[in-house]
N, C-alpha and C positions, 0 to 999 in steps of 0.2 A: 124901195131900197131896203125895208127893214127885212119886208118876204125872199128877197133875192139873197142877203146876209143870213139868214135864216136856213137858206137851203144849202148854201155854201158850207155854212157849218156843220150840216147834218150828212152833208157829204163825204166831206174833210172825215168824220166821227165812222164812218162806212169807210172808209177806203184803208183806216189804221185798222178798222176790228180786219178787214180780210188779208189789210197786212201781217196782221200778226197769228191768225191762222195758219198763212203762207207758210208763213216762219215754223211755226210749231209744226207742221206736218215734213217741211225742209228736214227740220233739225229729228223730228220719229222716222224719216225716212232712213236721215246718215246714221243714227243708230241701226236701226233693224239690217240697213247692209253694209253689218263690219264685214270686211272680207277674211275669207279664209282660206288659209296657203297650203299645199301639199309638196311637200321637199322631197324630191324621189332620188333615186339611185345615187345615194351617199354612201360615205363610211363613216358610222356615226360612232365616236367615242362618249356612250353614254352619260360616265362618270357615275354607272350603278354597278351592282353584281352582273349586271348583261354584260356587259365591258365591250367588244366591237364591235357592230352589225354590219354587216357584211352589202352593199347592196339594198340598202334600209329606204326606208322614207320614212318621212314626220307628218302629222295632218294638226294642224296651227288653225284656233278659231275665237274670237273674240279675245285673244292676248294668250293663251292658255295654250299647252299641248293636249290635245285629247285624244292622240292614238300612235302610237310607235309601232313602227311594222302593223298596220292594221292588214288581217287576212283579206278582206276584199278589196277592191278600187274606188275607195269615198268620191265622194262629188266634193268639188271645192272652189271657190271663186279665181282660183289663180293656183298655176301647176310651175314650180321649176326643179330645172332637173339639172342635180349638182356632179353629172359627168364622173360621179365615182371620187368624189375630195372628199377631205375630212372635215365633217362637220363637228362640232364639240358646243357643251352648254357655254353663254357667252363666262368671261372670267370676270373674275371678283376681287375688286381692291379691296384692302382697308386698313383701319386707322392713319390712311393719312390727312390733308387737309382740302382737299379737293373741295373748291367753289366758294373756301373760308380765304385763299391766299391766292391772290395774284403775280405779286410781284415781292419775294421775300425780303427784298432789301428797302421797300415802301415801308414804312409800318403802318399809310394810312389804308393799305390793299391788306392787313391781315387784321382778321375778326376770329382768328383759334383760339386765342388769348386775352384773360386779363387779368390785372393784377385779385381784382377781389375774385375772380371764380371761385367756384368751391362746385362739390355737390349737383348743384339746382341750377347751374349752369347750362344752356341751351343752344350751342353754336349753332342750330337749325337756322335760327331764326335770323341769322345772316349767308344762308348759302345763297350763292350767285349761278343759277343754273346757267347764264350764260358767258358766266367765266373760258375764256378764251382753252383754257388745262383741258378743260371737259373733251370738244374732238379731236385731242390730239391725245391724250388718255386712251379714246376707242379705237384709236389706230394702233393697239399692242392688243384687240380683242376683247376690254374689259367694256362688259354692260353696266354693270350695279357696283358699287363700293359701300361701304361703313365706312364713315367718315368722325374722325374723333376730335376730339381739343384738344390743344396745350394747354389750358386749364391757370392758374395761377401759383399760390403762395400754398394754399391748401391740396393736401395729399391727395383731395379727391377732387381730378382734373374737370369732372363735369363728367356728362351724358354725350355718347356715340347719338348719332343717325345713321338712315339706309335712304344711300338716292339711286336713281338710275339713272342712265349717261345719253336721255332724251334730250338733254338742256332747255326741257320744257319747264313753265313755271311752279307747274305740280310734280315737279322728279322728286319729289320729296317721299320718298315711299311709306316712313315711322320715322320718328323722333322721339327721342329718351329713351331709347332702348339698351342702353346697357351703361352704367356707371364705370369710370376710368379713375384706377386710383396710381400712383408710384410711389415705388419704397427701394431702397438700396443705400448705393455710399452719397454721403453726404461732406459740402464743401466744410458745412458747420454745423453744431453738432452730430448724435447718434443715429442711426439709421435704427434704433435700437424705441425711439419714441417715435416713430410710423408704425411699427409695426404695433405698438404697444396699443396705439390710439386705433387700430382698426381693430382689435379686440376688444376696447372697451367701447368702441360704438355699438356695436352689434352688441358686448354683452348689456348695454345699458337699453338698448332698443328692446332687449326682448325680456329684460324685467319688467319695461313699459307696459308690455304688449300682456305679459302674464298677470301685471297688477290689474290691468284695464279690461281684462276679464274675468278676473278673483270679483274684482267690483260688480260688476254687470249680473254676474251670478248670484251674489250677496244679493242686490237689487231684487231682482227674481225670487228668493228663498222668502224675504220681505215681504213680498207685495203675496205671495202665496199665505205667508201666516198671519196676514191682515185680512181676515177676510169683513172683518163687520171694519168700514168705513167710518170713522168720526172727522166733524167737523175740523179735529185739531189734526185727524191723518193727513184730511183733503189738504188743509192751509201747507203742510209740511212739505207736501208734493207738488203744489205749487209753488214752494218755495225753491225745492231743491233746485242746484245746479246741474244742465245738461253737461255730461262729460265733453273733455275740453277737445278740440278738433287737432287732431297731431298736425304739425309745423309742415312746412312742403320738405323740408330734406329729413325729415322722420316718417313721412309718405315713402321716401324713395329707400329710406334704409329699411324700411316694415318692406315692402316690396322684393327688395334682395330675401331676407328674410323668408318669406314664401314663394322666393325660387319663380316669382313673377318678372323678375329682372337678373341680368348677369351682371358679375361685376371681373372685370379685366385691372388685372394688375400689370404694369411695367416690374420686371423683376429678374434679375442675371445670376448672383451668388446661390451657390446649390441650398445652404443655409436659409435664406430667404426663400426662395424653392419651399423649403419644408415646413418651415414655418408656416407659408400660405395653406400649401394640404390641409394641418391641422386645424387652421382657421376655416378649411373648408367641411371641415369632418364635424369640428363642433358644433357650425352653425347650420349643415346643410346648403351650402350656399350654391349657384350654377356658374362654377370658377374658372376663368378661363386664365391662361398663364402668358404676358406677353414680350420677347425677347427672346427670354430664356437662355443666354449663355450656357449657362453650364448648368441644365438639363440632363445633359447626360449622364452627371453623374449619379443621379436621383432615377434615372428612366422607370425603374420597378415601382417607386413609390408613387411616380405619378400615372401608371398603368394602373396599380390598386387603387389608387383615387379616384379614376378613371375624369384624370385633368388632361384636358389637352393644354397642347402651345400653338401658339403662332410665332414664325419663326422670321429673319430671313435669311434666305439661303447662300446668301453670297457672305455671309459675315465670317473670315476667316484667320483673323486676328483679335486677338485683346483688346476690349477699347478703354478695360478699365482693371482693376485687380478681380472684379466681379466676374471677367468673363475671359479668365488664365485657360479653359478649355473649348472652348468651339475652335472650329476645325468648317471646312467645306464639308466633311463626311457626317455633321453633326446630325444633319436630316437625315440621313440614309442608317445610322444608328436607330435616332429614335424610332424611326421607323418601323425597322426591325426586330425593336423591342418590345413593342406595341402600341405605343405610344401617337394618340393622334396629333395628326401636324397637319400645319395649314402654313403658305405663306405669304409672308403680304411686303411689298415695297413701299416705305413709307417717304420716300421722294417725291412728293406731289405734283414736282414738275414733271418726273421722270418716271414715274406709275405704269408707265406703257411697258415698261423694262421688263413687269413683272414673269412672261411669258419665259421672257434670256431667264431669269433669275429660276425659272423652276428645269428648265435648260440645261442651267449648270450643276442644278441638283442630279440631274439624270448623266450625267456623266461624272458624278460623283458617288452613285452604288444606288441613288434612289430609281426603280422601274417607271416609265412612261406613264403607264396607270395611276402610278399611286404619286407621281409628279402632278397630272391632272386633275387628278380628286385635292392637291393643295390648294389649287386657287381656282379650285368650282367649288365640287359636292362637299366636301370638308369645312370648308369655312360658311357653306350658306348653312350646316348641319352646325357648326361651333354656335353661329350668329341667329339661329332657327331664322334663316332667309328660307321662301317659298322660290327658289331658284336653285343655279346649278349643275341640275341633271336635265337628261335628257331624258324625260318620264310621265307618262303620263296626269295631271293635275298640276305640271311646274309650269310656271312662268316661260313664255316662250322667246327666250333672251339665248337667242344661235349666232352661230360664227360660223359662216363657211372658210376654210383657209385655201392659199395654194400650192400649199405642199404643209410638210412636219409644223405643227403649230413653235416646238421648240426649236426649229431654225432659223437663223438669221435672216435669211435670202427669204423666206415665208411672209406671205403678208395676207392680210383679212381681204376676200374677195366681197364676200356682204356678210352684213350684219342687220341680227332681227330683235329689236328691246319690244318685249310685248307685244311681238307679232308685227310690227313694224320695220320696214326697213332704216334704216341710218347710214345715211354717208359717213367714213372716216376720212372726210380731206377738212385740214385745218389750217390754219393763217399760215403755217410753215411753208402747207403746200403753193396757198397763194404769193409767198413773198418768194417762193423757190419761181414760180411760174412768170411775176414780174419779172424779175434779174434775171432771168435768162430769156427774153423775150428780145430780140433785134430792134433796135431803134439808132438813132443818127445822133443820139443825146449820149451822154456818160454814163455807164452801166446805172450807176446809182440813182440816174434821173428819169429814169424809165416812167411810164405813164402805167 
């Protein structure tokens, strides 16, 4: 009994090691054949200086582009051939709340918000990749978004992320990647102590930053003019204190600071507009500007600054005394000013719109081109996303449409997030597809 339990066990112990061999060779095999796609006879809207190719193909391998119009005929695991439609980099939401907010009128479905936010703020850490928003989002052609806070009581709403519209559990692409602050008209008090306190952060950060190296230096001049060591040097230097470890939201504002991080204002009055500039001049900062009402009237100053905005395009009224000039023709201005524009829908139920929304830019003096570079190549270049374009080394996140991406009657034929295909059919489709489904029950009882 004991030899026959003996063998059973030593079998048992052999059967797991080539179990798990299996596995590991399973799992090096699906790695080594990721497959690679060859997208031929397209019209491919770049969204670079190429602008249309005519007739193009794409060659897609391990998530990546690595060849556009390649001159010979690559080998590739999978060939499709897009009949001559317009293919474009997939589109780019952002700032809205995508995978933070379910259902806006719950307040136990929304996590964009809290009252203590500040700064150091992390909405990452409750996105819901498989928030129901996400496929019905890629059914307007949007792959990748920036997804921001509402933030709280404090001016600095917290830290953006970057997901992609996989609804896998890793679409997490970066987190903390850009600081959200607002400033403007205020219910109570001045709009006049926002603006004031993001000048003394930053001037107070960076006397920090200047002392704590006056020091460090002093250190070094010291330890240089000590060269003979006494027992009373040694004790001193065991004694000293290590310099103090900066706080996490003096991490983030040192970070802005060396232009390792951006920081995105909410801001409408041209006034506040300028303000920011100089705040951007004195400190160096990587500024981006977002609303922007009445931009236009600053357009020069924020070309020499060289500030972009994010816009949206549909805003054609007042919403507040801040923003007595946008117009529909607001994009098509700065535009033509120089002025880089991006635009984003911040409706996060309604994000898919974004495509209408650059739509009606183009029929309000902005060209088709430079419609498309809003909510691709523009805003991944605002947000430094490795997407966008269609080029070689970007992320391989396509859209094939069928027909004008900005038409209504248009809709995504496929779509590729890092080289993968993705379905756009979403609970809409299915609850569209129950109710109209024949049954001997009352439309509503459908099975």
């Amino acid at each position: 009994m004991k030899l026959n339990k003996e063998l059973s066990m030593t079998l048992s112990r052999k059967i797991a090691q080539f179990s798990l061999i299996a596995l590991t060779l399973v799992v090096a095999i699906g790695s080594a054949q990721a497959k690679s796609l060859l997208i031929i006879n397209a019209t491919i809207y770049t969204a670079t200086n190429q602008g249309v190719l005519e007739h193009a193909s794409v060659l897609v391998d391990n998530g990546k582009i690595v060849a556009v119009n390649p001159t010979d005929t690559p080998k590739s695991d999978e060939v499709f051939d897009a009949q001559g439609k317009i293919l474009t980099p997939g589109l780019i939401g952002a700032m809205s709340q995508l995978g933070l907010v379910e259902v806006s009128a719950i307040s136990s479905t929304r996590d964009a918000r809290d009252k203590k936010a500040k700064i150091t703020f992390d909405p990452s850490l409750a996105f819901n990749p498989l928030s129901t928003v996400i496929p019905y989002t890629r059914k307007g052609g949007i792959t990748s978004s920036i997804v921001g806070p509402s933030g709280g009581e404090s001016i600095f709403k917290g830290q953006t992320f970057v997901v992609d519209l996989s609804a896998k559990f890793d679409s997490v692409i970066a987190a903390n990647t850009a600081v959200v602050a607002v400033i403007g008209a205020k219910r109570k008090g001045s709009r006049a102590m926002a603006i004031q306190k993001l000048f003394n952060t930053f001037e107070d950060a960076e006397k920090k930053i200047a002392k704590a190296k006056k020091d460090k230096a002093d250190k070094a001049d010291k330890a240089k003019a000590d060269k003979v060591k006494t027992a009373k040097n040694k004790k001193k230097a065991k004694d000293a204190k290590p310099a103090a470890e900066p706080k996490r939201d003096e991490k983030i504002i040192n970070a802005m600071l060396a232009g390792k991080k951006s920081l995105l204002v909410y801001a409408d009055r041209a006034t506040d507009i300028l303000a920011l500039i100089k705040l951007k001049k004195r400190f160096k900062l990587d500024l981006v500007i977002l609303d922007a009402g009445d931009a236009e009237l600053v357009a020069k100053q924020l070309v020499a600054a060289k500030v972009p905005v994010v816009i949206d395009a549909m805003r054609d009224l007042p919403g507040s005394f801040d923003s007595l000039h946008v117009t529909l023709q607001t994009a098509a201005n700065l535009i033509n000013a120089g002025v880089k524009v991006a635009f984003f829908n911040q409706d996060t139920h309604n994000m898919y719109q974004l495509r209408f929304d650059a739509g009606n830019a183009v029929a309000n003096g902005v060209s088709k081109q430079a419609a498309l570079a809003a909510i691709t190549s523009n805003i991944a270049d605002i947000f430094h996303l490795n997407t966008g374009k269609v080029a070689k080394g970007q992320a391989a996140d396509l859209v094939l449409w069928s027909g004008d991406p900005f038409e209504l009657s248009t809709h995504v034929e496929k779509m590729w997030i890092a080289g993968d295909e993705y379905s756009t059919d979403a609970r809409q489709d299915k609850l569209r597809n129950r109710y109209l489904k024949k049954s001997e029950l009352p439309t509503a009882y459908n099975k």
